[in-house]
TORPATI-950073 format. One record per residue (C-alpha): x, y, z. Coordinates in steps of 0.2 Angstrom, whole numbers, plus 2048, in hexadecimal, padded with zeros to 3 digits. Layout:
BEGIN
XYZ
...
END
This chain:
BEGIN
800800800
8088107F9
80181D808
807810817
81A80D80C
81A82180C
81582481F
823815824
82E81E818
82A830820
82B82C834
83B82382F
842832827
83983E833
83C835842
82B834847
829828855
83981F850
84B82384E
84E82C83D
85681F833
85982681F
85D815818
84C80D81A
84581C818
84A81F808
84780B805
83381080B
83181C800
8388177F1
82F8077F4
81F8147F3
8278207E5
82680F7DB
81280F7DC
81181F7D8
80D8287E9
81283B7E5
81683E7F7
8218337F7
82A8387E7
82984A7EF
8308467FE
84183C7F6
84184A7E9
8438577F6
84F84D802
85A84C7F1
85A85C7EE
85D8627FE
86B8567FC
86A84880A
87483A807
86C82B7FD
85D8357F6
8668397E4
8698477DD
85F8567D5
85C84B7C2
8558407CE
84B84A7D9
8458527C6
8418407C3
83683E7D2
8318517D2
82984E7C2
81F83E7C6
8178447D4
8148567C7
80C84A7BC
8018437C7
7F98567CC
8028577DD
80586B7E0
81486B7EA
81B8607DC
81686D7CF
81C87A7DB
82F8727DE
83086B7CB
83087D7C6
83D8857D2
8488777CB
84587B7BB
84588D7BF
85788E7C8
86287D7CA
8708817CB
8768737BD
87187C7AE
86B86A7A6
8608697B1
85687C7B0
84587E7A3
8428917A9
83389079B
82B8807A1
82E8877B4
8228957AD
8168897A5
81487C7B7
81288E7BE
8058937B5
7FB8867B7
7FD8847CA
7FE8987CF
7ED8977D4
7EF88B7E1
8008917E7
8008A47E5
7FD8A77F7
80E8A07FC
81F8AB7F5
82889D7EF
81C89D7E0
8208AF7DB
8348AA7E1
83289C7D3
82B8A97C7
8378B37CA
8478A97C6
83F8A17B7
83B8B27B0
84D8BA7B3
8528A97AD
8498AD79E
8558BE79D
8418C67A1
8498CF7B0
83B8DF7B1
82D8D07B4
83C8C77BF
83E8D47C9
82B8DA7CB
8248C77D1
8338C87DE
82D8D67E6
81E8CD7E7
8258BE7F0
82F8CA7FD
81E8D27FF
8148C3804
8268BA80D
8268CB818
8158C881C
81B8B5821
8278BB82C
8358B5820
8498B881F
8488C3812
85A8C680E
85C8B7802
84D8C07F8
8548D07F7
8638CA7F1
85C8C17E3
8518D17E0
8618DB7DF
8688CF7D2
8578D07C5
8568E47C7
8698E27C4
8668D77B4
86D8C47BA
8658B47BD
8668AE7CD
8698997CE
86888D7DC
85C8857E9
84B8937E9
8448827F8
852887804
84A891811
END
């Protein structure tokens, strides 16, 4: 059963009521992954990107990123397009179809600023830097009212206002 593979798999990685232990929980939810449950193909592709041992790297959390994307899961769609957006392995960046999962997601995300973060770098990746810089005001708008460390935004404000892409890891926070 996928969802009780991806709960074992979760408390393992978690801790929750047991000690952590990241080589069954990876077994857990790959085991889960394999059946198609997109939490747990969310769940490895952002402990790979995130870079814990054993999980992969970013083609593979890409590879499980876009599974769970194709099976409607928002967060998917959400962290599919920051890595297509900004990786920093240029292989691995599709500023356009960042723009495109955006689109047809914003509606359902645009209340939270990594959305309008995600616009953002995809844009100025796009060398579109007037629209870059706009939808990152945005973000540190609604990030300030989150109670957010806004210094990593502005910096990557200054750098679209200043004509440069920024590149790296937009889930860091």
């Amino acid at each position: 059963i996928p969802q009780a593979q991806f709960e074992v798999g979760y408390s393992l990685l978690i801790g929750i009521g047991c000690a952590p232990d990241h080589g069954k929980a990876i077994k857990w939810l790959e085991m889960a992954a394999d059946q198609n449950d997109p939490n747990a193909e969310v769940t490895l592709a952002t402990s790979a990107m995130s870079g814990s041992p054993g999980f992969g790297d970013l083609a593979q959390a890409r590879s499980w990123l876009e599974k769970a994307a194709a099976q409607g899961n928002l967060d998917a769609e959400l962290y599919l397009s920051a890595l297509l957006a900004a990786a920093p392995e240029p292989g691995l960046r599709d500023p356009q179809r960042a723009l495109g999962i955006l689109r047809k997601a914003f509606d359902h995300i645009a209340s939270d600023p990594t959305a309008f973060e995600v616009r953002a770098a995809a844009q100025a990746a796009e060398a579109d830097f007037p629209d870059a810089a706009e939808s990152e005001k945005e973000a540190i708008r609604k990030a300030h009212h989150l109670g957010w460390d806004l210094s990593p935004l502005q910096a990557r404000l200054t750098l679209y206002q200043a004509g440069k892409p920024w590149y790296g890891d937009l889930l860091e926070f």
